[in-house]
GULUMSE-251552 format. One line per field, with one value per atom (N, C-alpha, C): residue number from 1; residue in three letters; chain; atom name; x, y, z. Coordinates in nm, 3 decimals, m for minus. Layout:
resi NUM_...
resn ala_...
chain A_...
name CA_...
u X_...
v Y_...
w Z_...
# end
This chain:
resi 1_1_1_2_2_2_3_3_3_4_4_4_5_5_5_6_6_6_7_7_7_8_8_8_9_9_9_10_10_10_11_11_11_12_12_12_13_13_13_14_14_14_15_15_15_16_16_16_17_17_17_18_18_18_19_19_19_20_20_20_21_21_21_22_22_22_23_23_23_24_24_24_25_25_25_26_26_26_27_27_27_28_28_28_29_29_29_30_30_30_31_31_31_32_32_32_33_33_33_34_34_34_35_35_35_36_36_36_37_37_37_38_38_38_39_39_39_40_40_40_41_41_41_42_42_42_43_43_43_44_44_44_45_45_45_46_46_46_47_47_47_48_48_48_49_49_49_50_50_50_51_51_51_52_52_52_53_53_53_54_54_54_55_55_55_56_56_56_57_57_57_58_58_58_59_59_59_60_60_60_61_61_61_62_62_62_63_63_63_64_64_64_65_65_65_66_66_66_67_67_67_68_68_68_69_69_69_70_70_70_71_71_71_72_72_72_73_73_73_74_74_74_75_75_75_76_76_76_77_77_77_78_78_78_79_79_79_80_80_80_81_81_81_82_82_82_83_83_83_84_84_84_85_85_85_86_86_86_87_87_87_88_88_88_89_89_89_90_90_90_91_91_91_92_92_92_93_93_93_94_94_94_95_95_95_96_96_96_97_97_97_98_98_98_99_99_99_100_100_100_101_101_101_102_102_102_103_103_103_104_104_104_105_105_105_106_106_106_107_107_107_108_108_108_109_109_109_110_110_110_111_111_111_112_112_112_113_113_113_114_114_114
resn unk_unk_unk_unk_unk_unk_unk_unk_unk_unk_unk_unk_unk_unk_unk_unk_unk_unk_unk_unk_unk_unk_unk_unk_unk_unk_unk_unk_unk_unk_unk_unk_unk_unk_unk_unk_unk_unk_unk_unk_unk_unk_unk_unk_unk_unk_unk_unk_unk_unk_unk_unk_unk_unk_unk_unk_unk_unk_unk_unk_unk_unk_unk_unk_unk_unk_unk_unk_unk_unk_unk_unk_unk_unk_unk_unk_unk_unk_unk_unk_unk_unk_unk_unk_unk_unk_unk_unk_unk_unk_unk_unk_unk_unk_unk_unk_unk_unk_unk_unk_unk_unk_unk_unk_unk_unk_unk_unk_unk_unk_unk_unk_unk_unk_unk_unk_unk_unk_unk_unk_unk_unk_unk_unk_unk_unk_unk_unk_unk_unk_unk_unk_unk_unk_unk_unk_unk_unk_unk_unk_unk_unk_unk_unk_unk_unk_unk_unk_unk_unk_unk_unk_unk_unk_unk_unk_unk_unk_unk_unk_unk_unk_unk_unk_unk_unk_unk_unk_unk_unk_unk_unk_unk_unk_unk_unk_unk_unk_unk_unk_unk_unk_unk_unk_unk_unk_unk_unk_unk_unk_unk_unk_unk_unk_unk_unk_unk_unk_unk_unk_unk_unk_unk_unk_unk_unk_unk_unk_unk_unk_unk_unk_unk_unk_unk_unk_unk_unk_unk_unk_unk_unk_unk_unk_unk_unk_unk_unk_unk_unk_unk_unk_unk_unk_unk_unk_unk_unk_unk_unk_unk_unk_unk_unk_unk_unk_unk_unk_unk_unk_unk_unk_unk_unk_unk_unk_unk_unk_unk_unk_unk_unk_unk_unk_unk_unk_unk_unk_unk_unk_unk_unk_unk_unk_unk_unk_unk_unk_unk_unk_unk_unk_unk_unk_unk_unk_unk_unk_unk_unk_unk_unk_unk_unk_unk_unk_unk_unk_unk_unk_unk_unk_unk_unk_unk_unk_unk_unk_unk_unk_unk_unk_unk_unk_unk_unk_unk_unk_unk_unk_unk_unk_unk_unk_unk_unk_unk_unk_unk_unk_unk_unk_unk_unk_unk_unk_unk_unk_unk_unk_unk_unk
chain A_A_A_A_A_A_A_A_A_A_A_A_A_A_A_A_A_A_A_A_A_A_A_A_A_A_A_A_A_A_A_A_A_A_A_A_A_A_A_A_A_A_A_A_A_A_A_A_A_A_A_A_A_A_A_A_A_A_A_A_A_A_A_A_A_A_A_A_A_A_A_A_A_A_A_A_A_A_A_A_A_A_A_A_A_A_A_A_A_A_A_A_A_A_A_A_A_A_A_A_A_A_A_A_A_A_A_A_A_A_A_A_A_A_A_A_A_A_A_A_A_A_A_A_A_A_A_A_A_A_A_A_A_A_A_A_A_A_A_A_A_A_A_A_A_A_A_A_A_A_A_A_A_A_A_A_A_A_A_A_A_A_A_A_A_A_A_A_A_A_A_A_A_A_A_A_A_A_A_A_A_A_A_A_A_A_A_A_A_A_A_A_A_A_A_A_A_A_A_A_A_A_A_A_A_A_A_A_A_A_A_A_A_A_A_A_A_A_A_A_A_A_A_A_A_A_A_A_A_A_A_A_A_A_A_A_A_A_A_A_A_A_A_A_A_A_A_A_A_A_A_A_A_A_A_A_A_A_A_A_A_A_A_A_A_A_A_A_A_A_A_A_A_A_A_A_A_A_A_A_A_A_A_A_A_A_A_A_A_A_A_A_A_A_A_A_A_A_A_A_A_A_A_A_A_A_A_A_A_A_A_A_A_A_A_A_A_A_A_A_A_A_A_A_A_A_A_A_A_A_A_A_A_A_A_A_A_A_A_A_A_A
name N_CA_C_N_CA_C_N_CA_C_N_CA_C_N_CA_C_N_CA_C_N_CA_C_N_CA_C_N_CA_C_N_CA_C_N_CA_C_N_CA_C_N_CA_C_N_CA_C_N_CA_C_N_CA_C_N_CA_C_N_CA_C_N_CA_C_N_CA_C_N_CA_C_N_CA_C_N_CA_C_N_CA_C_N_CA_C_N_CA_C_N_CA_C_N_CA_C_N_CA_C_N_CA_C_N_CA_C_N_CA_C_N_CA_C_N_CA_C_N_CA_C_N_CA_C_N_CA_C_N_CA_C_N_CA_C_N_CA_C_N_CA_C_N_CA_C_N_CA_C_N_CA_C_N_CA_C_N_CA_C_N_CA_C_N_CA_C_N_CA_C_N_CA_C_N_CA_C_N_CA_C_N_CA_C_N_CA_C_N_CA_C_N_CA_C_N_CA_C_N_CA_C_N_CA_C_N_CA_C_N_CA_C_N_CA_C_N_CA_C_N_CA_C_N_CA_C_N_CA_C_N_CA_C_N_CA_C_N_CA_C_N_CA_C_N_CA_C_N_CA_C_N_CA_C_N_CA_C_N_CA_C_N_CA_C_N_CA_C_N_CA_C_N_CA_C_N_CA_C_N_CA_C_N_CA_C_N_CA_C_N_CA_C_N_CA_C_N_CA_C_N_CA_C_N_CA_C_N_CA_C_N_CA_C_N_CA_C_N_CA_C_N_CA_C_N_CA_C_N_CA_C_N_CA_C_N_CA_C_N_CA_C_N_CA_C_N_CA_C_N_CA_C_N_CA_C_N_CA_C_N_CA_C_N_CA_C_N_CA_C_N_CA_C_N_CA_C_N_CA_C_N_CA_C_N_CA_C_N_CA_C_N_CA_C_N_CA_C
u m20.581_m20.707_m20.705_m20.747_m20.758_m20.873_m20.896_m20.973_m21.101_m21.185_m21.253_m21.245_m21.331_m21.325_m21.436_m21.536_m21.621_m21.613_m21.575_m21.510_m21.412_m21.342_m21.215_m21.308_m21.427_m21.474_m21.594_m21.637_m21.695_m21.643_m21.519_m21.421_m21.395_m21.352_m21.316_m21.468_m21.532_m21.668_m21.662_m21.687_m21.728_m21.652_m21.489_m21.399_m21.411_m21.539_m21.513_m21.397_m21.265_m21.150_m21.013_m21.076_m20.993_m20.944_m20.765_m20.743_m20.790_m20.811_m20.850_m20.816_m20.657_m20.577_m20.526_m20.516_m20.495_m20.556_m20.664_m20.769_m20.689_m20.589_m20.518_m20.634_m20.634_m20.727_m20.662_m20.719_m20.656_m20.621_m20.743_m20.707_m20.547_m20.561_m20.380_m20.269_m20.296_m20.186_m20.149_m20.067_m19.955_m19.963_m20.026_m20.031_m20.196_m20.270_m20.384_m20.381_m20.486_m20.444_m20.473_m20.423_m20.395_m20.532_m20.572_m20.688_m20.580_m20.597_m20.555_m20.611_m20.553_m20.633_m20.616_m20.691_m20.736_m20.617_m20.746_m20.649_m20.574_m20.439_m20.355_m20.401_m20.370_m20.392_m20.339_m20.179_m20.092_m20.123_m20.239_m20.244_m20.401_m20.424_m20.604_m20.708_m20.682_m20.763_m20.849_m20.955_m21.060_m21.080_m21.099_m21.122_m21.277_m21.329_m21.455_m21.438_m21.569_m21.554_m21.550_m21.605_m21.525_m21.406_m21.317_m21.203_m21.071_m21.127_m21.086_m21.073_m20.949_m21.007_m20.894_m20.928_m20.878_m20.742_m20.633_m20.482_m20.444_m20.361_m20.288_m20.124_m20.027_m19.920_m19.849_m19.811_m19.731_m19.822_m19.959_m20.003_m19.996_m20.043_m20.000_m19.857_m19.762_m19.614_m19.609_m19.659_m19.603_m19.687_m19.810_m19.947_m19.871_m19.799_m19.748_m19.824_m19.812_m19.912_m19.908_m19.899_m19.893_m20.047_m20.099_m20.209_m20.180_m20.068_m20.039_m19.983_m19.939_m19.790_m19.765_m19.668_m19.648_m19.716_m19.778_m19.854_m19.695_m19.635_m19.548_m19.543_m19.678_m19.682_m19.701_m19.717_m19.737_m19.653_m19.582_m19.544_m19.594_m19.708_m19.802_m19.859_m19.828_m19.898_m20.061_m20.068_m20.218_m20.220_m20.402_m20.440_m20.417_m20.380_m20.426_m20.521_m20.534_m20.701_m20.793_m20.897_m20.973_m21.072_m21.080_m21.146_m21.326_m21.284_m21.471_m21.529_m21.489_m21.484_m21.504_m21.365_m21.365_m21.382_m21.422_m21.408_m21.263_m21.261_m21.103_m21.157_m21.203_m21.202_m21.194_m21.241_m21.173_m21.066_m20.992_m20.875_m20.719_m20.792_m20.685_m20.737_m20.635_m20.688_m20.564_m20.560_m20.479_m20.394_m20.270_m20.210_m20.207_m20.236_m20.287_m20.226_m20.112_m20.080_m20.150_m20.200_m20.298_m20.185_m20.018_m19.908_m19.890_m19.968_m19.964_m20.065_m20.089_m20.202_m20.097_m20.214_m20.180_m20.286_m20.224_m20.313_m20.299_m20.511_m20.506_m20.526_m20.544_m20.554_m20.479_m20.458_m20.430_m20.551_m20.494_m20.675_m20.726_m20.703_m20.797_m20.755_m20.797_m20.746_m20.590_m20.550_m20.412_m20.422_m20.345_m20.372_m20.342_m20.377_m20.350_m20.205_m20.161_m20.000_m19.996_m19.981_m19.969_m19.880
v m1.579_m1.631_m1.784_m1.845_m1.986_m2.072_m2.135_m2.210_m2.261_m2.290_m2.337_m2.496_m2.567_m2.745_m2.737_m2.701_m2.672_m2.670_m2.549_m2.498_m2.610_m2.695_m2.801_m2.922_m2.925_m3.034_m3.043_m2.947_m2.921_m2.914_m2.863_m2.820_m3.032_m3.084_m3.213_m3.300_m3.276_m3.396_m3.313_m3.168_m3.159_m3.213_m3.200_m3.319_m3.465_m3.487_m3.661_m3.682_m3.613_m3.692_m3.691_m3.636_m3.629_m3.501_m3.517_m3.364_m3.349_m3.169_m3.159_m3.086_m3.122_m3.081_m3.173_m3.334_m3.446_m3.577_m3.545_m3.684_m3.740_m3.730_m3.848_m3.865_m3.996_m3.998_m3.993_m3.943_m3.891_m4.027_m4.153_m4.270_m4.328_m4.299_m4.349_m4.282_m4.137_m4.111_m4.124_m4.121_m4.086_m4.002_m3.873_m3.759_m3.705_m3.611_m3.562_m3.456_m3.456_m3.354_m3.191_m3.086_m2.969_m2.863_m2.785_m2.691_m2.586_m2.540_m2.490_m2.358_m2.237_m2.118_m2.104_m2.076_m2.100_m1.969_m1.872_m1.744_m1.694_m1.747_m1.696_m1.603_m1.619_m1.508_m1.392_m1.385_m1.317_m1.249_m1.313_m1.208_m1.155_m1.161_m1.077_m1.220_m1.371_m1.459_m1.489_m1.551_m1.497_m1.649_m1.668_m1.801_m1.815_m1.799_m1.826_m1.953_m2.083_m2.163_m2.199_m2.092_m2.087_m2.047_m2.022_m2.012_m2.108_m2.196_m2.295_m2.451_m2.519_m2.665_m2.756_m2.913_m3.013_m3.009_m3.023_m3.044_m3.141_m3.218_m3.369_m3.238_m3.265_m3.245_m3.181_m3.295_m3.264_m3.119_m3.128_m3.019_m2.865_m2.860_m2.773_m2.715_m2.821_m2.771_m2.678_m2.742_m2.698_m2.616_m2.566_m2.456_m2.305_m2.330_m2.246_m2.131_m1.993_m1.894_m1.840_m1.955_m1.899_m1.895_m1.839_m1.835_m1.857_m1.849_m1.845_m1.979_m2.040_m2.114_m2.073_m2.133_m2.141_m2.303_m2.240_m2.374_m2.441_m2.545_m2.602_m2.626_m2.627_m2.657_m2.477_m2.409_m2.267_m2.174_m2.205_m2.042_m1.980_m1.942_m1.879_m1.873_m1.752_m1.768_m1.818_m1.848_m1.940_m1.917_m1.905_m1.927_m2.064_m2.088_m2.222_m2.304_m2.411_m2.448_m2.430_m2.413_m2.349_m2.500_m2.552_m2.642_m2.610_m2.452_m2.418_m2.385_m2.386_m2.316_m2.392_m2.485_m2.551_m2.716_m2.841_m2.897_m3.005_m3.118_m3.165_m3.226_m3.322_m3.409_m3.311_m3.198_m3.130_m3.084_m3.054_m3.036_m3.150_m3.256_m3.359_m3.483_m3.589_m3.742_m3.832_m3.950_m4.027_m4.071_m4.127_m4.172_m4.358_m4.437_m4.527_m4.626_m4.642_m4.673_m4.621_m4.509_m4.503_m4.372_m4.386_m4.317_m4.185_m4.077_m3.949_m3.872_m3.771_m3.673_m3.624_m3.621_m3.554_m3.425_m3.325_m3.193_m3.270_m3.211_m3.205_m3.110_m2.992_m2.861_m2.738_m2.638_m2.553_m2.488_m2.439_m2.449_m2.303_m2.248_m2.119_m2.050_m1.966_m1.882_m1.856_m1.825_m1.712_m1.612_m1.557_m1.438_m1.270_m1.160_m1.098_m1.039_m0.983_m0.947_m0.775_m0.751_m0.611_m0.534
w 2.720_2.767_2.755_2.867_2.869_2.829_2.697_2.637_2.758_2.766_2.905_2.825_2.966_2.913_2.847_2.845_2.765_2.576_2.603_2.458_2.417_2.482_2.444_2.406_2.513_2.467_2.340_2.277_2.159_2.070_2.047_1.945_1.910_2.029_1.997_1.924_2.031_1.970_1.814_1.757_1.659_1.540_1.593_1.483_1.506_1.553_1.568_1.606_1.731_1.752_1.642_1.475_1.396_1.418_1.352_1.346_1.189_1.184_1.114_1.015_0.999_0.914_0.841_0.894_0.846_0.835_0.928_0.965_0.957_1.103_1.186_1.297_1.340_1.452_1.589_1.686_1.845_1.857_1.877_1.964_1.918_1.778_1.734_1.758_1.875_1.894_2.012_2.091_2.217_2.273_2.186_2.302_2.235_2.334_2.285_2.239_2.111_1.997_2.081_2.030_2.060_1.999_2.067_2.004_1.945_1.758_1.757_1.731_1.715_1.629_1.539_1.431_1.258_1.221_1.240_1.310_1.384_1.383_1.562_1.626_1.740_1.854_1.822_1.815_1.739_1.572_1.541_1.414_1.455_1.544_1.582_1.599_1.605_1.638_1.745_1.772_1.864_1.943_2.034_2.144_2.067_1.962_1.947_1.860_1.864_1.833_1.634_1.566_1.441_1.405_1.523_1.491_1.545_1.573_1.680_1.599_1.603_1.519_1.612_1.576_1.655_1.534_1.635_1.543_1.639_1.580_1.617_1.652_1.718_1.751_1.652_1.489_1.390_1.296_1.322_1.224_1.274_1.439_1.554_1.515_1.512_1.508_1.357_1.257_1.192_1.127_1.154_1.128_1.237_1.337_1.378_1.393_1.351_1.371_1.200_1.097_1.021_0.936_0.822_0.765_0.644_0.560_0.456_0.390_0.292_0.231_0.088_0.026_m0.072_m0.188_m0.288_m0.333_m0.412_m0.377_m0.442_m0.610_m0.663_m0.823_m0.874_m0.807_m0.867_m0.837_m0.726_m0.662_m0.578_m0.604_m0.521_m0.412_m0.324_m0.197_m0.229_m0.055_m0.076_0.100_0.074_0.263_0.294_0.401_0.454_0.466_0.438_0.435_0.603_0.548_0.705_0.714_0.821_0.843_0.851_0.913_0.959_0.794_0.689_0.518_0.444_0.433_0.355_0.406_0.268_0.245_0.279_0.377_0.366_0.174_0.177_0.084_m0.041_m0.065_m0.191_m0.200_m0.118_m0.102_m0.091_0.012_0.021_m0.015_m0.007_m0.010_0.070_0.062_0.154_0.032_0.083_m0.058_m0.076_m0.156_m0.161_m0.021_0.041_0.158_0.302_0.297_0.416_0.484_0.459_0.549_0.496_0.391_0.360_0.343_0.333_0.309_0.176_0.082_m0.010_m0.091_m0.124_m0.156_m0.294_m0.345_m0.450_m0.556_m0.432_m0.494_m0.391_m0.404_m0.360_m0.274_m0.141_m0.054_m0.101_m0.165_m0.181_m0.353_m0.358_m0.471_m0.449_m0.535_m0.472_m0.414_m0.352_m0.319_m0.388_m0.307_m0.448_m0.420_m0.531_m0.500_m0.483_m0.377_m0.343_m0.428
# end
């Protein structure tokens, strides 16, 4: 199913232009950021606009159709942070140069271990 311009253009005004996995801003990039799904299509995700967020190119690439990661200081699987949920600023910050996103927490609980 094809996103309408509509739906492309709400999803954008509602990120102010930022993506919203990194609050990179669109105007600083080269190419225009990508609508992505929170929830892939591929795992049951819905063209509806809480499931929908502004991604810049590098977060797109590498958010892939996944939902999950590994938290690097724990081990532990972890959801991805959800833009429509959560908080960026509790989760990330910039690193004093302005050139990284850095996590300052893990975006959710763990998950549970089957």
């Amino acid at each position: 199913m094809t996103i309408s311009a509509e739906l492309r253009r709400l999803v954008r005004d509602r990120a102010s232009y930022l993506c919203e996995y990194c609050h990179s801003s669109e105007d600083a990039s080269a190419a225009q950021f990508a609508i992505d799904h929170i929830l892939p299509r591929l795992r049951g995700g819905s063209d509806s606009p809480d499931n929908l967020a502004l991604a810049c190119q590098r977060c797109n690439g590498y958010r892939y159709n996944f939902t999950t990661g590994i938290d690097a200081a724990t081990a532990q699987s972890v959801n991805l942070f959800n833009p429509r949920v959560q908080s960026w600023a509790d989760h990330f910050t910039w690193s004093p140069d302005g050139l990284k996103v850095i996590g300052i927490t893990p975006a959710v609980e763990p998950l549970a271990k089957d």
